[in-house]
N, C-alpha and C positions, 0 to 999 in steps of 0.2 A: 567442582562444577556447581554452580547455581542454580537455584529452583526458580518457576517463572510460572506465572496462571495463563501467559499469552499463549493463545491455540491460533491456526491457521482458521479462517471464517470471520473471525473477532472484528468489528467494527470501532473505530474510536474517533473522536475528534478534541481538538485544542481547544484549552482552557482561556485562551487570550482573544476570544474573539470570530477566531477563523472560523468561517462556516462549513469547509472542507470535513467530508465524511471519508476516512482513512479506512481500509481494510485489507489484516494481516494476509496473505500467502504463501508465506514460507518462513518462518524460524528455524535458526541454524547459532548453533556455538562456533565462536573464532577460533585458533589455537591456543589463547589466554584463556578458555576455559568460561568466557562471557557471551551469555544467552542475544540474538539479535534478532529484529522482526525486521521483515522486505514487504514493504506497505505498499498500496495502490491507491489516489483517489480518486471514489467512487464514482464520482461524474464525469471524471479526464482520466480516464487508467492508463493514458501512457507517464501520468505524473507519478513519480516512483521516489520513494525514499526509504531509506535502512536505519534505522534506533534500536538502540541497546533497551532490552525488554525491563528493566530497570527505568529506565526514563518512561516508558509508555505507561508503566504502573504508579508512576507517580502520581496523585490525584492534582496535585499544584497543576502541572501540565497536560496533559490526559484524560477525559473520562471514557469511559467503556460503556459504549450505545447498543451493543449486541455481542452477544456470548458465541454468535457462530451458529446457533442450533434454529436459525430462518426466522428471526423475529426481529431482525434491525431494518433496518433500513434500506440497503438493496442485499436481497435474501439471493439471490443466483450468481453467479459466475460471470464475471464481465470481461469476453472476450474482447478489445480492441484492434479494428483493420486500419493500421494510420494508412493513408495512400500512399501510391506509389509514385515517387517522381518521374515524370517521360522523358525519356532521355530528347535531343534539341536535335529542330530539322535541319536538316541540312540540305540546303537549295541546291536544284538542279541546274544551273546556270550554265551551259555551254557557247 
């Protein structure tokens, strides 16, 4: 098993530009024994992506905005309510 400094809080975003503020919520190892983070973005959380905690500590790709401990950038928990679709009327026409 691999060692990994990714913690669940951690804040990151991409070295290429993207303005996207990524934040960890769950790392989990596969069955191959390789460390993975389940990322949220910060502004859109139902936008969701998984990376191997290896690529996230890459600095080439990655830098790390916040440690987790309420000092990055959105410091609380982002519950997302997407709506619900209505289901379709159905006209009374007799």
């Amino acid at each position: 098993m691999s060692s990994s400094t990714v913690r669940k809080g951690q804040q990151y975003c991409c070295t290429d530009g993207d303005t996207s503020v990524w934040q960890v919520f769950v790392v989990s190892t596969d069955p191959s024994g390789i460390l993975h983070a389940r990322l949220y973005d910060v502004e859109r959380p139902y936008e969701l992506k998984t990376l191997t905690c290896s690529l996230l500590e890459d600095p080439r790709r990655y830098r790390l905005l916040s440690d987790g401990s309420g000092s990055g950038v959105a410091t609380q928990a982002i519950h997302a309510k997407l709506p619900r679709r209505r289901a379709p009327r159905l006209s009374s026409a007799a």
